[in-house]
N, C-alpha and C positions, 0 to 999 in steps of 0.2 A: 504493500500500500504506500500510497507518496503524500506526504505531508505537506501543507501552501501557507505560507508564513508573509503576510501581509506587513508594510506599513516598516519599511526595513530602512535606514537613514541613515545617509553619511553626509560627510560635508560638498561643500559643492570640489573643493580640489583633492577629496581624499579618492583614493583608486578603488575599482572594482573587485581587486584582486584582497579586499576586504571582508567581503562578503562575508564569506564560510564562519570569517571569525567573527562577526558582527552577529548571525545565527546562533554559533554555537554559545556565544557570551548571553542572548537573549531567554535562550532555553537551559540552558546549566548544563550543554553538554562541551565534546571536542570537537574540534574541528575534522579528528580523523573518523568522526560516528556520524558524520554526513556524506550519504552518497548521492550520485545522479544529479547534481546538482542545476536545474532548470531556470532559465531566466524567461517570468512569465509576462512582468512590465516594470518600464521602469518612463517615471512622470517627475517635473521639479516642483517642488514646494517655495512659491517666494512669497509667501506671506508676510514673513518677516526680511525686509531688505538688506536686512544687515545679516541676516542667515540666512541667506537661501539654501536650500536642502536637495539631494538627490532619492528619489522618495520608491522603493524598489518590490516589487513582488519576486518571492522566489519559492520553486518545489524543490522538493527534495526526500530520501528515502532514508531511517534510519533502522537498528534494528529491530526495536520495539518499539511500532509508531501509538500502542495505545498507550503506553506508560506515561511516554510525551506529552499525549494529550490528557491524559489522568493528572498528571504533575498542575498541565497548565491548562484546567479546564475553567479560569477566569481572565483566558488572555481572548480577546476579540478578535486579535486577526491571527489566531493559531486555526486549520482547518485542516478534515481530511478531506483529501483531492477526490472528488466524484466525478469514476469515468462516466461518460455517455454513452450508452447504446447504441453503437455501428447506426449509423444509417441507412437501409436498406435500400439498394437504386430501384423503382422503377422501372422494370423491365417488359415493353410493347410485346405482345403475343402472335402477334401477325405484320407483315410487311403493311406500314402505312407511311403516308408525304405528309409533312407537315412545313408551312411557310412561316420562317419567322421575320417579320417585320421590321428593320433598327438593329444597325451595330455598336446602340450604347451597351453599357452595362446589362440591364435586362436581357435585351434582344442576345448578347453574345454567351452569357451563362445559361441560357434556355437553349439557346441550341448545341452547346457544350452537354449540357443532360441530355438532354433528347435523342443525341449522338448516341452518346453512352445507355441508353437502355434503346439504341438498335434502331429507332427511327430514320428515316430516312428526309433530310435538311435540308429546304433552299432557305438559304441565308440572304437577304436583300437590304440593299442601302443605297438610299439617295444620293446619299454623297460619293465623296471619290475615297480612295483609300488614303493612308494619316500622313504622307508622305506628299502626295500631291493635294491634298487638302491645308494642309500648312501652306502650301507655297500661293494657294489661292488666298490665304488668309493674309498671307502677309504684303498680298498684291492688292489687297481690300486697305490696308491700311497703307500701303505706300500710292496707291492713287486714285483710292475710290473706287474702284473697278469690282464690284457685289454679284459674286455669282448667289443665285438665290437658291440651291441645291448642295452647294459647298461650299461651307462658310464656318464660323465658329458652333451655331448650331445644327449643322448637318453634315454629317459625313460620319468616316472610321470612330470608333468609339465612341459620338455622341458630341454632345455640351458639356461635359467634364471633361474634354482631352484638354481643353482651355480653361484649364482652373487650377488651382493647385494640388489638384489630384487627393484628397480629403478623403480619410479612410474610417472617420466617425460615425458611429450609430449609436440613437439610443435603444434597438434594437437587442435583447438577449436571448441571442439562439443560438446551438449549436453550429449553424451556416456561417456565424461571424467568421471563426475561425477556418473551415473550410474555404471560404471567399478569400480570407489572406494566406491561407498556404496556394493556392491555386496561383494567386497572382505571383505571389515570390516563385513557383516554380515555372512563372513565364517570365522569372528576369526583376520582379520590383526587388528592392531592395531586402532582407531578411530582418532587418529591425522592424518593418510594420508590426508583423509577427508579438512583438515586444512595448513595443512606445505606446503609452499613455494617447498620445495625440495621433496615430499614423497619417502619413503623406507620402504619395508618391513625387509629385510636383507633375508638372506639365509635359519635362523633358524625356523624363524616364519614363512615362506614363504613355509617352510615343512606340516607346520601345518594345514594352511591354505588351501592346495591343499588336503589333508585327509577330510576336511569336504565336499569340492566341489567332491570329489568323492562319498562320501556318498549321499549328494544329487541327483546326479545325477542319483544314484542307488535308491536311493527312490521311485523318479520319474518315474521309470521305463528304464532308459536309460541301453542297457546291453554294459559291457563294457571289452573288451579282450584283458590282455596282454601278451606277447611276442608273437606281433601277429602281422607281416610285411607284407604292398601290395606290392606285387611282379606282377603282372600284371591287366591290366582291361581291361575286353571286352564290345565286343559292337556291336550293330546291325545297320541297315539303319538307324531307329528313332535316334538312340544316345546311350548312355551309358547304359548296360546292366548290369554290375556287376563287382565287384574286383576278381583277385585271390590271397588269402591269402596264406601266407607260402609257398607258390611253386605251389601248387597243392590243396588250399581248393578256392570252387567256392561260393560264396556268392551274390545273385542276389541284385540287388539295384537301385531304380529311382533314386537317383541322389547318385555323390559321394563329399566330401568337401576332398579337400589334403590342410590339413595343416601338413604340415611336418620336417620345421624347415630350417634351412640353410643349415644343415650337410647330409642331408639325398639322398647322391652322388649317391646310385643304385639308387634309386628313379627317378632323375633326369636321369639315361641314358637308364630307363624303359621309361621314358615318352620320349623318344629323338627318342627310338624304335619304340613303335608306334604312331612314327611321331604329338604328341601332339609339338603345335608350343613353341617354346622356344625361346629367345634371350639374349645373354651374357650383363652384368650392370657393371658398375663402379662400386668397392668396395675400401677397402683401406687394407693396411697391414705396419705391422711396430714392433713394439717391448711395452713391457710393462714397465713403471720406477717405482717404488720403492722409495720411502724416507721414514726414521722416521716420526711415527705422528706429534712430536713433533714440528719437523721441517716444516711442513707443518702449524701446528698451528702458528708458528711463524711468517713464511712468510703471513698465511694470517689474524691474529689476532692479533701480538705482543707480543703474549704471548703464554706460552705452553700448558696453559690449563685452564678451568674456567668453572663452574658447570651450570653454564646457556647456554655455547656454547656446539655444538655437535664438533665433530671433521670435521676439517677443508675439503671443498670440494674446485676445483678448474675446470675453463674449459678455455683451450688456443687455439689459432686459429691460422696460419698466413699462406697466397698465398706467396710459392717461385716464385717469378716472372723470375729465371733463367729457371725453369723445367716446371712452369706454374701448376704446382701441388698444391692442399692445404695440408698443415700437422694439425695435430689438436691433440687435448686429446680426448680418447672418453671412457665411462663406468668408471668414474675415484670409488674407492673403497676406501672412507676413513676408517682409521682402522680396514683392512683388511687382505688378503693376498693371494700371487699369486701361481696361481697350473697350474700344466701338466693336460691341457683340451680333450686332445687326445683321437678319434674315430674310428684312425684305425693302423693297426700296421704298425712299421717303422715309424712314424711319431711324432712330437712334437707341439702342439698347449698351449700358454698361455693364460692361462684369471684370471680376479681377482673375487675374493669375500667375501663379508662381513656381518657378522652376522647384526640382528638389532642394538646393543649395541655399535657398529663399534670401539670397545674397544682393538684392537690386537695393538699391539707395532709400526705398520707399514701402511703407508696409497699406494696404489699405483695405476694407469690408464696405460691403453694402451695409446702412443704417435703413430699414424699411417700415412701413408701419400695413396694420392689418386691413384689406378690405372685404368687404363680401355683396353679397343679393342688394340690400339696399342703397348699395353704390351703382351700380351695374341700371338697377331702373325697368329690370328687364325680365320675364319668365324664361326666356330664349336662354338655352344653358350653353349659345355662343356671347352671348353678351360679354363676359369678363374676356375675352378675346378680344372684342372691338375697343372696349374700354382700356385694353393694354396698349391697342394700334394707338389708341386716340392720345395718347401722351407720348408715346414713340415719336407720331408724327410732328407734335408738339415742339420734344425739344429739337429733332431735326430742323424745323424752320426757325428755330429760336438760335440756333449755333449758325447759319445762313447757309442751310439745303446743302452744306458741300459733305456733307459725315462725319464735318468734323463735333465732337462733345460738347454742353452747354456746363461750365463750371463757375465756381462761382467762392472766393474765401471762406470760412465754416462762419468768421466773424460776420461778415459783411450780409450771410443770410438770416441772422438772427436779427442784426438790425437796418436791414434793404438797403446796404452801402453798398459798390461795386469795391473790385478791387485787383492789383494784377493775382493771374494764375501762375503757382510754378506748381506743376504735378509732372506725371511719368506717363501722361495719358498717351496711349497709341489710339489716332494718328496725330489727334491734336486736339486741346478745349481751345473752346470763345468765351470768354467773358458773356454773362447770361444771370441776367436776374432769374436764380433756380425757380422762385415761386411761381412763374408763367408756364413753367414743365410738370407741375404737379397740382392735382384735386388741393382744394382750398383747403380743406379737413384733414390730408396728409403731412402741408406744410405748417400747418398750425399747429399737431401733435407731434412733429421733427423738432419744433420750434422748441416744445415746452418739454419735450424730451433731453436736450443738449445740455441743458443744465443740471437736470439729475444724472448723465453720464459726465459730466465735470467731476459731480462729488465723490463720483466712485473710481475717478482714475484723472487724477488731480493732473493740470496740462493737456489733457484732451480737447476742450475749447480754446483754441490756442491762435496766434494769426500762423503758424507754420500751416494748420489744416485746411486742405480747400476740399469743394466737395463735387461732385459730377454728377451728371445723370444722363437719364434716368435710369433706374433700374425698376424690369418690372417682370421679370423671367425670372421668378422665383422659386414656383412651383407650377405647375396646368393649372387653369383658370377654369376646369372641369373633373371632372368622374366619369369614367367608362363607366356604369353599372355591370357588376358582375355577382355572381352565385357565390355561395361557400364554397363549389366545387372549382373556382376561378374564369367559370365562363359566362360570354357577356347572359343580361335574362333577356333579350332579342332574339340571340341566333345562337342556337348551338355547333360547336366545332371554332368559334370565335373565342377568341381568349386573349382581354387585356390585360396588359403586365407593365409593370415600372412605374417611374416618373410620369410620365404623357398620357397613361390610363387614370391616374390618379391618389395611386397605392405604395407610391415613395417619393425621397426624396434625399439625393444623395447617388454615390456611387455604390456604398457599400445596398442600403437599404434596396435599391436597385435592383441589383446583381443575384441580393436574397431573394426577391419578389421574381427575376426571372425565373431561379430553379425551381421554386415551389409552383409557379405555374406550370411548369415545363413538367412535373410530376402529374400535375395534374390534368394533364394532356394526355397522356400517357394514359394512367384512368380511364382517362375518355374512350379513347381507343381501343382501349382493351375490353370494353362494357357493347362493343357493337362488334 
């Protein structure tokens, strides 16, 4: 049996090679009565600035784990390690096709399972593969030129290959951990595995998506890009097949649409034939900007130090006047902020950061919550118009070229202009923010910034400036679907991920693909 010893502390310069004897001093044993020694996570404690701490989980195996725990049966973070029960794959009984839709996260762990319990995979994506979808991206930011199919949100991997690659959930399943071995054995790094916070970053996270494609073709899985469902038919039984590209017919027992958040004709194809939809709370707001620096200072004391990574932060607080939450959400240390944009006429921000989170500049979306009574509308596309309608916004408020409307964090508290210096790719305009945002969004930004002051002293700062809009936060809808994961319209239909409306995140995601993908399978096997 293996014992998990929680809450293990050393200084921030003492070594690792401590450990054993930190354990063994904890528990009253040697350091030679500890075997197998497991690094399960390890996170910083800087509570205290002047002591910041390295803050450690570890397992481990001794000879008699109950006496251990008899001795220290009033220590809280002493535990036995409880294995989990194998997870059984789902295994298809008979040759069947199944189309999955999106090479984000969902779309590529669904067809990675579905592989594996013997199905038979077309794998499809709008966009182009990570390789030539960079070079479009960076051709969007060096001259405008928006292809609307490959872009930051469409193509290889999705809308996180352009982020920081963010490997949090609050999520606890047994899949966590499966989700990050999978990834480290396509190449992420083997700390995720480990760290408190995991990230891949944007660059590794390139890489990483190249070998899962290869895999997947190994496998046999065929896989087609710039290759869009534009419609699905269907007979009495259910789900008969997609139409690709306008006009190619592809037959298919079952279809998975993971298709992301952005993926708007999608959404008023399924509206069309009458697949049930229902509009969701999202939230929208603006992105802020600080020096790293500053950021390390606010939350370490200090600017920088070889044991710390760059400073992360997550703020929270209910305006009880608007009864709204405003929060931090996808915060990017040492990173930086781009024009996210997917359709033309429009402006979207988001942040991202390499692994290394090494850029000059850390920055997060601050957003606040909207829902049904913003929108005005029964239409469960409405919170999609309503997202264009401030896209389109701040695009004409920065002067229609793509370049970002920004504005100092100072200068929007009290409608002063001011110059910009931010990392935005491909470039802000000075922009009174409040003309790119619901009147009710910048009013509880407003009354938000001050209670994030008190809780991270220099955050209201003139260093900070702020961008927008951001409004791709999460789908501004719900796929409806069954306990069994398919939609209650069409059977053999089955939405999954982010863009259906059942995560939020890579990891959340990626979990939400393979339990569809199971239950696909199900499907399958019940006809």
């Amino acid at each position: 049996m293996t014992l998990r010893l929680r809450e293990i502390k050393l200084q921030l310069e003492d070594e690792e090679a401590l450990l054993p004897g930190r354990i063994a001093q904890l528990l009253g044993l040697k350091s030679t009565e500890l075997h197998s020694l497991k690094l399960v996570r390890k996170g910083i404690d800087a509570r205290r600035k002047s002591a910041i701490l390295k803050v450690y989980t570890l397992e481990f195996e001794v000879a008699d784990e109950k006496a251990v725990l008899c001795r220290h049966a009033d220590n809280p973070h002493l535990s036995l390690v409880e294995v989990p029960s194998p997870m059984t794959p789902v295994v298809c009984s008979q040759q069947r096709k199944v189309i999955v839709v999106g090479m984000g996260p969902a779309g590529l762990f669904a067809a990675l399972t579905l592989r594996r319990s013997g199905v038979e995979v077309l794998l499809i994506e709008r966009g182009k593969p990570v390789a030539e979808r960079l070079k479009d991206v960076q051709s969007f930011w060096r001259d405008g030129s928006l292809n609307p199919q490959s872009n930051i949100q469409f193509g290889e991997g999705g809308a996180g290959t352009f982020s920081d690659g963010k490997l949090t959930t609050r999520i606890n399943h047994p899949l966590v951990t499966e989700v990050l071995k999978s990834l480290v054995a396509f190449g992420a790094p083997e700390e995720i595995l480990w760290q408190a916070k995991p990230h891949i970053g944007s660059d590794r996270l390139r890489k990483v998506l190249v070998r899962m494609r290869k895999k997947l073709q190994d496998d046999g899985v065929e896989i087609r890009f710039s290759t869009c469902l534009t419609g699905i038919e269907q007979t009495g039984r259910g789900l008969a097949g997609a139409i690709l590209n306008g006009d190619q017919f592809e037959a298919c027992d079952s279809l998975v649409l993971a298709v992301g958040h952005s993926a708007r004709d999608t959404y008023r194809m399924l509206q069309q034939r009458q697949i049930a939809l229902e509009s969701k709370s999202f939230a929208i707001g603006l992105r802020v900007e600080h020096p790293l620096e500053a950021i390390n200072r606010i939350q370490y004391g200090i600017a920088s130090h070889p044991q710390l990574g760059a400073a992360e932060y997550s703020l929270a607080w209910q305006d009880k006047l608007s009864g709204r939450g405003v929060y931090s959400f996808c915060m990017c240390p040492g990173g930086v902020v781009v024009n996210a944009s997917s359709e033309y006429g429009g402006v979207v921000v988001n942040g991202m950061s390499d692994y290394n989170r090494d850029a000059n500049w850390s920055n997060s979306a601050l957003v606040v919550t909207v829902g049904r009574n913003d929108f005005c509308s029964g239409d469960p596309l409405a919170g999609v118009a309503f997202q264009r309608y401030w896209e389109e916004q701040a695009f004409a408020a920065a002067g229609s070229t793509g370049s970002v409307p920004g504005q100092p964090l100072l200068g929007f508290l009290n409608g002063a202009s001011g110059d910009l210096k931010t990392s935005c790719q491909p470039a802000a305009v000075a922009t009174e923010l409040a003309q790119v945002l619901p009147a009710a969004v910048t009013e509880s930004l407003r009354r938000a910034l001050p209670q994030f002051e008190k809780r991270m002293r220099g955050f209201v700062s003139p260093e900070a400036m702020l961008l927008g809009v951001e409004t791709r936060t999460s789908a501004p809808l719900r796929i409806l679907r069954s306990d069994e994961g398919c939609s209650v319209s069409l059977p053999g239909l089955f939405p999954a991920g982010e863009g259906a409306g059942y995560a939020g995140g890579i990891m959340s995601a990626a979990i939400d693909g393979i339990k569809t993908a199971n239950h696909v399978t199900c499907h399958l096997n019940s006809f």
